[in-house]
C-alpha positions as a printed Julia matrix, in Angstrom:
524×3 Matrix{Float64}:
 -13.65  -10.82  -12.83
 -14.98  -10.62  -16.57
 -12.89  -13.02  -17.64
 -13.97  -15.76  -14.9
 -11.46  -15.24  -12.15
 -11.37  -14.55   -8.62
  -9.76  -11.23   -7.44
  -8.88   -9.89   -4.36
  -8.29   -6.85   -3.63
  -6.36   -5.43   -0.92
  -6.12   -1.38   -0.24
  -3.35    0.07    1.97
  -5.97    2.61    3.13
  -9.01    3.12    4.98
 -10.29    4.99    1.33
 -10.7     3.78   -1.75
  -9.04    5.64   -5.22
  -5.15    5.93   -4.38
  -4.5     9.23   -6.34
  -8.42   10.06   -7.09
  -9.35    9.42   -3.35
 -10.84   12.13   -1.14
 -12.52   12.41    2.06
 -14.34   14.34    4.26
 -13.65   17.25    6.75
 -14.83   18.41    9.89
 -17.37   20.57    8.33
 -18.63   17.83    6.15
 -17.07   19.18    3.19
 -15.31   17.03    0.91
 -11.51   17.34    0.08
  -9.61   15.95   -3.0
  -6.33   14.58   -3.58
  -6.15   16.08   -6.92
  -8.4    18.32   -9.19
  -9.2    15.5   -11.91
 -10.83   16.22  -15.35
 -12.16   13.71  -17.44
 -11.14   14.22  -21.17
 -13.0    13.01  -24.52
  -9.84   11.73  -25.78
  -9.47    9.02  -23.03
 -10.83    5.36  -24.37
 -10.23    3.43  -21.64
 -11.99    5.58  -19.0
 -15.07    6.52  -20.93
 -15.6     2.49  -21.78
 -14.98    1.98  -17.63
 -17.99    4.75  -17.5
 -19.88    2.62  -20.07
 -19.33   -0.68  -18.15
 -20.59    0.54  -14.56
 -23.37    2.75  -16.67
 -22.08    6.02  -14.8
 -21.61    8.44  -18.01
 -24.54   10.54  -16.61
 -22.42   11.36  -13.69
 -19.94   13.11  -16.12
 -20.43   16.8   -16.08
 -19.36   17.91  -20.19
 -18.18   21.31  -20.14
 -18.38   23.25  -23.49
 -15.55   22.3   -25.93
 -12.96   24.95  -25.37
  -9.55   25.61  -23.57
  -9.73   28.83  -20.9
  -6.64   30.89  -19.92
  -6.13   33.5   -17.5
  -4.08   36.47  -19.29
  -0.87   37.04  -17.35
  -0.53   40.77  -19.24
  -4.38   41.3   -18.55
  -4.91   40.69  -15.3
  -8.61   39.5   -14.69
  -9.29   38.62  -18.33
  -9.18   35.77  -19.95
  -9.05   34.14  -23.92
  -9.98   30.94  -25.37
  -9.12   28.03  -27.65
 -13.05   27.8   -28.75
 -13.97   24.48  -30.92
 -16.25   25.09  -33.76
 -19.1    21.91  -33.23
 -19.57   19.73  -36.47
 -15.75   20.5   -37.78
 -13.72   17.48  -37.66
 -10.6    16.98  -36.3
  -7.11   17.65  -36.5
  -8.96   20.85  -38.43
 -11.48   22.06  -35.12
  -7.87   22.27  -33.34
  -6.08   24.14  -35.92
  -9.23   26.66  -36.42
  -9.72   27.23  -32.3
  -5.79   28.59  -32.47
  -6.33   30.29  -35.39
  -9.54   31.78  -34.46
  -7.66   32.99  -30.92
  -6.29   36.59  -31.86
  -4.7    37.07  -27.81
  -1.93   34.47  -27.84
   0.17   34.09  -30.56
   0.61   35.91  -33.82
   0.11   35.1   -37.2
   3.62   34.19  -37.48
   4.28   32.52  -34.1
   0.93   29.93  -34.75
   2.82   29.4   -38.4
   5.87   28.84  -37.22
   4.76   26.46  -34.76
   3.08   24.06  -37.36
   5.65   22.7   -39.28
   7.34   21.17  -36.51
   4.56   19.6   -35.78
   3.33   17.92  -38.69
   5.84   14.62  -38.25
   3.68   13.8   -35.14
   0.46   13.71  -37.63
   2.51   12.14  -40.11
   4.5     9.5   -38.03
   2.62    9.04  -35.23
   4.07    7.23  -32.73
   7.37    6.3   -33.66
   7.93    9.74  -34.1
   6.21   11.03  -30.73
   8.41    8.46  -28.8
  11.64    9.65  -30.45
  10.95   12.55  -28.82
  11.31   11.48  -25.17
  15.02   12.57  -24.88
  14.19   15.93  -25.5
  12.71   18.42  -22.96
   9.96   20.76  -24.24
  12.37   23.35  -24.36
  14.75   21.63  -26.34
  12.35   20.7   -28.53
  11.17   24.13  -29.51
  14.78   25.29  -30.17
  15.59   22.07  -32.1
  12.78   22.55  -34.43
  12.88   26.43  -34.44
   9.51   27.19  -32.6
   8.6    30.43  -31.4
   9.63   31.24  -27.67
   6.62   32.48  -27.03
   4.55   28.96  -27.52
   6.32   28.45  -24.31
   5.18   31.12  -22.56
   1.36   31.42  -23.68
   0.77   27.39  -24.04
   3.75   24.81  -23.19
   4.24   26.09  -19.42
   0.02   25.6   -18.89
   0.27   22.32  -20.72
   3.19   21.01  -19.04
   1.83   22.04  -15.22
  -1.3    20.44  -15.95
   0.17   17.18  -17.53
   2.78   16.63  -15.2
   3.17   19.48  -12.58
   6.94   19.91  -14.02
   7.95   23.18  -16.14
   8.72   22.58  -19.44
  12.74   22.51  -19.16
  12.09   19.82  -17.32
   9.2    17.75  -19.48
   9.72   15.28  -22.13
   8.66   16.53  -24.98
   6.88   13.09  -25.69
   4.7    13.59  -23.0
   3.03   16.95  -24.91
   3.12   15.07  -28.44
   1.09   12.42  -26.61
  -1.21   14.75  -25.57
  -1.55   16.46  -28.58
  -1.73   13.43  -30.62
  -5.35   12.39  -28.87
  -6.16   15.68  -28.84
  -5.59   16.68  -32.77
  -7.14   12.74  -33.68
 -10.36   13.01  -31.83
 -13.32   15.46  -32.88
 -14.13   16.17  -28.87
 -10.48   14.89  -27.6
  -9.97   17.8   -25.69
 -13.85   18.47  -24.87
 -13.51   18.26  -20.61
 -15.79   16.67  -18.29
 -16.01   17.27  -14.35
 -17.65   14.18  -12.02
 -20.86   15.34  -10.79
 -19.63   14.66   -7.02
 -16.92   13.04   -5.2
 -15.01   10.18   -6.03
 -15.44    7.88   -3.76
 -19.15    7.55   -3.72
 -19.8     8.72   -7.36
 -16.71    6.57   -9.14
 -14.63    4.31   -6.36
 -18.02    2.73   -4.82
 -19.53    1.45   -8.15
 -16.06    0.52   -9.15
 -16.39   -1.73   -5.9
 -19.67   -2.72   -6.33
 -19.11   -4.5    -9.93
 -16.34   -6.64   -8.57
 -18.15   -7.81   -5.62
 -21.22   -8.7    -7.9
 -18.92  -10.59  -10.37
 -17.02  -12.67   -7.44
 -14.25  -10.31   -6.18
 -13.79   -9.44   -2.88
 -12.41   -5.53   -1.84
 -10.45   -5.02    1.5
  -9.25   -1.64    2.78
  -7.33   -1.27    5.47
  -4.5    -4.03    4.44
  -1.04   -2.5     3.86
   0.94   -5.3     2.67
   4.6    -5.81    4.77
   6.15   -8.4     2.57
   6.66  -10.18   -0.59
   7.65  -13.88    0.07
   9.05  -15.63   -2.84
  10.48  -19.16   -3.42
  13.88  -20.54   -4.44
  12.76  -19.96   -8.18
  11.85  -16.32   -7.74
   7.99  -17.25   -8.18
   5.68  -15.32   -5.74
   4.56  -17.85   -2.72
   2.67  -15.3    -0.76
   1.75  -12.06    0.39
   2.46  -10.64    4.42
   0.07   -8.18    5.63
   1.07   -6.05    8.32
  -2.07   -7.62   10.22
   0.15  -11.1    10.53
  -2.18  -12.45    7.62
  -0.87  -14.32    4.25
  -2.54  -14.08    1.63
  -2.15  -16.79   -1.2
  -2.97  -16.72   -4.85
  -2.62  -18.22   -8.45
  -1.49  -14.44   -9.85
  -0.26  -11.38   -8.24
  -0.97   -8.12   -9.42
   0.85   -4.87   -7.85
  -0.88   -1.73   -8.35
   1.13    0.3    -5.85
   2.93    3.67   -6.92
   6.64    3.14   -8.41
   7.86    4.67   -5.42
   6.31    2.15   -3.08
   7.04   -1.17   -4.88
  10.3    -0.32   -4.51
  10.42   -0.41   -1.4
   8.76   -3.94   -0.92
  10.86   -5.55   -3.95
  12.17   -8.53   -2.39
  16.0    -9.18   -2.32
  15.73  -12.17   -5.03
  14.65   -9.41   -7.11
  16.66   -6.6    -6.8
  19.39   -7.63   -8.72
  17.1    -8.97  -12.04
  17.41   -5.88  -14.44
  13.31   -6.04  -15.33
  12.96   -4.4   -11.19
  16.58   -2.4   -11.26
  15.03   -0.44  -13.9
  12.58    1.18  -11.68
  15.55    3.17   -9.67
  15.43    5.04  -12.69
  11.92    6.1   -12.23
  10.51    8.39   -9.41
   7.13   10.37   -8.31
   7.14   13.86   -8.85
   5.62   15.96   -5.42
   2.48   18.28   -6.01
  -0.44   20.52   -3.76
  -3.77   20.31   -4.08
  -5.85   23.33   -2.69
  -9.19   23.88   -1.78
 -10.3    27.37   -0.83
 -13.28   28.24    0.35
 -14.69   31.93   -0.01
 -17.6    33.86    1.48
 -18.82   35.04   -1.46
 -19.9    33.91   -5.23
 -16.28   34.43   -7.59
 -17.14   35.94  -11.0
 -16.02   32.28  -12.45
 -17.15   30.36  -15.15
 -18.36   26.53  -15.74
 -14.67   25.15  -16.88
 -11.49   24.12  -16.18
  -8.94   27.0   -16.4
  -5.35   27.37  -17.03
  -3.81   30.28  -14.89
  -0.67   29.98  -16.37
   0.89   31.9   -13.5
   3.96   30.73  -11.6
   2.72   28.94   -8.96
  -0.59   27.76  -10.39
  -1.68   24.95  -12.78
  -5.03   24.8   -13.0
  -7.75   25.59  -11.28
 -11.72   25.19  -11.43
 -14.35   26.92   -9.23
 -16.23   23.3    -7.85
 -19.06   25.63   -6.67
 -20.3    26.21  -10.05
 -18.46   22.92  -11.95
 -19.72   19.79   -9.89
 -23.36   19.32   -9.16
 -22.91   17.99   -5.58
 -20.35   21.24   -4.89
 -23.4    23.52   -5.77
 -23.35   27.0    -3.39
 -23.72   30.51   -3.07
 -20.1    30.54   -1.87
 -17.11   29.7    -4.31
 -14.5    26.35   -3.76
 -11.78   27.01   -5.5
  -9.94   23.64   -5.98
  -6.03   24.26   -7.57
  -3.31   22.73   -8.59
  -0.31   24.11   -7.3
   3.04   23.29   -9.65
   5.95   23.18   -9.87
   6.29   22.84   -5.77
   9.54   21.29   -5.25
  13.16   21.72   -7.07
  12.65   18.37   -8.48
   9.82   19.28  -10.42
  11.72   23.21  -11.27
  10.26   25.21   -8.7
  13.01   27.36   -6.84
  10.95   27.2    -3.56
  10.49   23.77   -2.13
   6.76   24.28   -1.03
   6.72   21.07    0.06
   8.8    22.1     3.52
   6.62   25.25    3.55
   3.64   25.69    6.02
   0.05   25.97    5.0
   0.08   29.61    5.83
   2.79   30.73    3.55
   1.58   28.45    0.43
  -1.86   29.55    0.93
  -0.66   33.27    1.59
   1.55   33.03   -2.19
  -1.6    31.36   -3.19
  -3.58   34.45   -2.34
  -1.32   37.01   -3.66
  -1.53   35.16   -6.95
  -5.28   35.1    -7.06
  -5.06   38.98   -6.38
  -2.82   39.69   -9.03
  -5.0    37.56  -11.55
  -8.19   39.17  -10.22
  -7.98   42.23   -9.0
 -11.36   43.21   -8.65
 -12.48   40.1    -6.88
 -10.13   38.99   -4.41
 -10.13   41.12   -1.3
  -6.84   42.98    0.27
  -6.66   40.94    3.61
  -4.21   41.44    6.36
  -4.58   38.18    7.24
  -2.33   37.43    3.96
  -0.28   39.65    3.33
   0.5    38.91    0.04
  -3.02   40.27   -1.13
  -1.95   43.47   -0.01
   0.27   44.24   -3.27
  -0.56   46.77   -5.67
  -2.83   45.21   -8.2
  -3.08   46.67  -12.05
  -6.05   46.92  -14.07
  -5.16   47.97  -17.87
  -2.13   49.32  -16.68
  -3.93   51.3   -13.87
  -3.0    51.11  -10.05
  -6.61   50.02   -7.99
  -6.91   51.25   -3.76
  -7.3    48.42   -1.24
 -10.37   46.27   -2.13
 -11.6    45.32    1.27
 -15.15   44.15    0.01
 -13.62   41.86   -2.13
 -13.78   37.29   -1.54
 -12.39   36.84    1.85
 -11.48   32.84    2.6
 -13.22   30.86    5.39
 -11.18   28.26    5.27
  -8.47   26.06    3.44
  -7.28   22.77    2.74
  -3.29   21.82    1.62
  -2.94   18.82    0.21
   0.46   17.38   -0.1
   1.44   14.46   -2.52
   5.13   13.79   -2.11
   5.56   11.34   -4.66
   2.23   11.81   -7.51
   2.6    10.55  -10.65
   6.05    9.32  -12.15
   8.21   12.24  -13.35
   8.49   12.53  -16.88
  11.8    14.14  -17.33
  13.91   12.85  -20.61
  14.7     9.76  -21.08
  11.78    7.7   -19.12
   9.79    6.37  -21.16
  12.73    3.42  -22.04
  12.71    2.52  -18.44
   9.01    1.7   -17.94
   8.44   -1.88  -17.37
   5.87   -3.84  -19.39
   3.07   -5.01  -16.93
   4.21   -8.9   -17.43
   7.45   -9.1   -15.5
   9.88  -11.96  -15.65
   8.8   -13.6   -12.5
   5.64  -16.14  -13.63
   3.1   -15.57  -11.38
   3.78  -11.47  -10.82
   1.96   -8.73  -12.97
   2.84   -4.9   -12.78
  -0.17   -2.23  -12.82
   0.41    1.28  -12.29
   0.48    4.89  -14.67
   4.55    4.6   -14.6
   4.04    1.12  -16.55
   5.1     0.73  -20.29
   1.13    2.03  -22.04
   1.54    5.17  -24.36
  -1.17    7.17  -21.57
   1.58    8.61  -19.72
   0.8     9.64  -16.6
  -2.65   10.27  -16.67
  -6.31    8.67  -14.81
  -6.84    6.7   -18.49
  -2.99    5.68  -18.62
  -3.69    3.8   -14.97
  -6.68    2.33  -16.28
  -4.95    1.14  -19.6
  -2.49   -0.52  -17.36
  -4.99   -2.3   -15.64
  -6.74   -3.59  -18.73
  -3.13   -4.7   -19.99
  -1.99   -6.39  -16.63
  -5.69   -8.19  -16.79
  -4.56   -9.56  -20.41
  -1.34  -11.1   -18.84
  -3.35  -12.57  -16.11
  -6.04  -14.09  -18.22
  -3.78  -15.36  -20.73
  -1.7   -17.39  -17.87
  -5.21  -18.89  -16.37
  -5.33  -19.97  -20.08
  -2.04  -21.53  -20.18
  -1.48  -19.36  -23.29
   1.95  -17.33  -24.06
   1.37  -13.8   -22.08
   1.76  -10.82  -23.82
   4.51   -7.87  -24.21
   7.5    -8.38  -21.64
   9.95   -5.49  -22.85
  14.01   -5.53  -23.33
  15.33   -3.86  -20.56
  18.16   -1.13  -21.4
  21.72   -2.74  -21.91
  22.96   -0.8   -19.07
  20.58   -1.28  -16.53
  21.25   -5.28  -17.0
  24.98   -4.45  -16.66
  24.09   -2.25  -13.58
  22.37   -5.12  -12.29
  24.75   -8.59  -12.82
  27.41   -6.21  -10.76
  24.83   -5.13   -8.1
  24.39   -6.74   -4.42
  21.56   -8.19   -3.49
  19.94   -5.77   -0.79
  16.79   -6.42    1.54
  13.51   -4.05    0.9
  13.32   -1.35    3.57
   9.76   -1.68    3.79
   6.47    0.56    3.48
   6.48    2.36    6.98
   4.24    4.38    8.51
   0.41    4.35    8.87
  -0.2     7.68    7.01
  -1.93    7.9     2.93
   2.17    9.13    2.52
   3.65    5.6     3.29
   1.27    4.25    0.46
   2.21    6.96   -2.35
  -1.02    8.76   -1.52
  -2.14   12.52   -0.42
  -3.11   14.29    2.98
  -3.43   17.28    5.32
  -0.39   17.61    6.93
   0.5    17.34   10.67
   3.19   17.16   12.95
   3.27   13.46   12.86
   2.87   13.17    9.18
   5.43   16.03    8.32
   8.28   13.64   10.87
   6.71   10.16    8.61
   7.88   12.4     5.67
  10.88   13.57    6.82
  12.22    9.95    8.05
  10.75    8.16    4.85
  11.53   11.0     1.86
  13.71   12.92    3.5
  14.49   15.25    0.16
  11.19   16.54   -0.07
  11.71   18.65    2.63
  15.26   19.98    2.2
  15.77   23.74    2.33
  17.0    24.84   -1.24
């Protein structure tokens, strides 16, 4: 719209945001797909805040990383950053400064390795994407214990995949911001929900600059023309929709289903079988009583846990006398590492394993409760065995939110299949995380897409040369001149899962999984 053009946008669902959308329960209260945090090292999404004039709805937490102490249950330690020191040198001080993590010798042993990354930047960091995190460390001679006390936090949080598992190009990225920006890793919360405090606006500015927003318009098919060129768009309402440029912004997973059969043997779109979303759980717990927590983001570094943030006392709008606990629950599937598929569990048994977790980390906060069993382990404090703590946070209520297919899985070896946002076919743009931007997976690597699929757009209204279409992998053309041409199978189903989004599960949606993704369900 900024650069004099017309868009139209067309959502799938009845909610706006894809993988930052939420909505609202029976009770009124809000529910998230994903706990999302806001970081001073992302460009892109700070200058959309600037744009729409919402930074006062960002939330700044005080610059420091917070991690629950495995050995210690219901303590924690910090990565504190020292205001007015500069950076890489605030980042190297806040480790050093920490005394509960790593030695002397571990945090010095850990640097060299490093350094290349500073040095090289990234030629070096994308070098790197054949190796996992683990094979990294042991390449480079890192201490085993960097694993333990910050790669497996890092890795759940960037990716929801253990670190066997993670490119080690997808920590380097992070890193990289992290060490070149003085508040890169300072964290930010919205002040409310998405939708209304960050999808609405987002709406808003289009409308007001000529743009039109439909929900409610899941498309059915792709129609192209004997030269491959996009001719229109089917919704599954019977309507076409025809345009000068096309722009997909659905989830890898999806647009694979909907690539048309002219397509499916060009190599730019057989490259995407190589790419996949990896499954993660969202929970929201709500508690009859006020959690000792504090005003931050917090790494639990436990098994099943991520992340995790108490919205009661983080988000303005969340504001009570009663603590939300909103977590990230990874890995949850064998494809991300776990050795449990969650995914094909019932609420009751993650939130139960959820529980016992929480107990273990907290002792003296979360109560023993029959009604999860799991709470009712013996719990250590400095090495002492507590009673039963029945007057401890009991849970009202819960939320499980399942997202089969999140953000692309960054296992080794991805990065050289992600396809530049201008594709071969003229009038036919890719947007999407999982697209070739050096963001990774992230909220600001979805928004660098977009800016970058907008520059191939604008530069065809133009009639000037568009930018960036990337070589495809030698192997993935062979793959393709010997493939058959196949017809798309189709986005199916009316659920957020048909559209590469997050929900509640049911009956109904649980069968719409099993028929459409049938692996995320499969006993291990």
């Amino acid at each position: 719209a900024d650069a004099g053009q017309e868009p139209v946008v067309y959502e799938a669902r009845d909610v706006l945001g894809g993988k930052v959308s939420a909505w609202q329960d029976k009770d009124g209260d809000w529910v998230e797909t994903g706990l999302h945090i806001f970081f001073g090292a992302y460009p892109n999404m700070m200058n959309l805040f600037s744009e729409l004039d919402l930074h006062d709805r960002l939330q700044w937490k005080v610059h420091k990383m917070i991690f629950a102490m495995q050995e210690l249950p219901g303590e924690f330690t910090t990565f504190d950053f020292i205001p007015g020191i500069p950076a890489p040198f605030n980042f190297a001080l806040a480790i050093l400064l920490n005394q509960k993590m790593l030695t002397l010798g571990e945090k010095l042993q850990t640097a060299p390795p490093l350094l290349p990354m500073l040095i090289n930047g990234q030629e070096f960091i994308d070098d790197q994407d054949e190796l996992s995190v683990l094979d990294f460390m042991r390449k480079y001679g890192m201490p085993e214990r960097i694993n333990e006390e910050v790669f497996i936090g890092m890795a759940k949080a960037l990716d929801f995949i253990d670190p066997d598992k993670l490119s080690m190009t997808v920590i380097l990225t992070a890193m990289n911001r992290f060490l070149n920006e003085d508040n890169g890793l300072q964290m930010a919360f919205l002040d409310g929900n998405q939708p209304d405090r960050l999808c609405e606006p987002m709406k808003r500015s289009i409308e007001a600059n000529g743009g039109k927003v439909h929900t409610g318009k899941p498309l059915k098919e792709i129609v192209v023309g004997d030269d491959g060129a996009v001719q229109a768009l089917v919704l599954r309402g019977g309507e076409r929709v025809v345009a000068d440029e096309y722009v997909s912004a659905m989830p890898v997973d999806v647009l694979r289903r909907l690539v048309p059969r002219r397509w499916s043997t060009m190599p730019y779109f057989k490259q995407l079988d190589e790419l996949e979303g990896i499954p993660v759980i969202n929970l929201h717990l709500w508690f009859d009583k006020k959690l000792d927590s504090v005003d931050h983001l917090c790494f639990s570094r436990s098994p099943l846990l991520s992340v995790y943030a108490d919205m009661s006392t983080t988000c303005k709008e969340y504001a009570d006398d009663k603590s939300m606990l909103e977590l990230v629950f990874a890995p949850c599937s064998p494809i991300a590492g776990s050795p449990v598929n969650w995914m094909g569990k019932s609420d009751d048994e993650i939130i139960d394993a959820t529980m016992g977790d929480l107990a273990r980390l907290f002792p003296t906060e979360i109560a023993t409760d029959p009604r999860w069993p799991a709470t009712l382990g013996q719990r250590k404090v400095h090495g002492k065995v507590l009673p039963e703590y029945p007057d401890g946070a009991k849970l009202l209520k819960f939320a499980v939110v399942r997202t089969p297919r999140s953000v692309y899985a960054a296992i080794p070896g991805r990065n050289k299949y992600k396809p530049s946002q201008r594709s071969p076919v003229p009038n036919f743009t890719l947007a999407g995380c999982y697209t070739s931007q050096k963001f990774l997976g992230s909220m600001e690597g979805a928004v660098l897409s977009g800016k970058l699929a907008a520059e191939v757009v604008a530069a065809r209204a133009a009639g000037a040369e568009a930018p960036g279409l990337k070589e495809v992998e030698q192997h993935i053309i062979d793959e393709a001149h010997a493939a058959q041409p196949k017809d798309p199978v189709g986005c199916n189903g009316n659920s957020p899962i048909a559209f590469g989004g997050g929900c509640t599960f049911d009956d109904m949606r649980k069968k719409e999984l099993q028929k459409q993704d049938p692996v995320q369900l499969a006993a291990v």
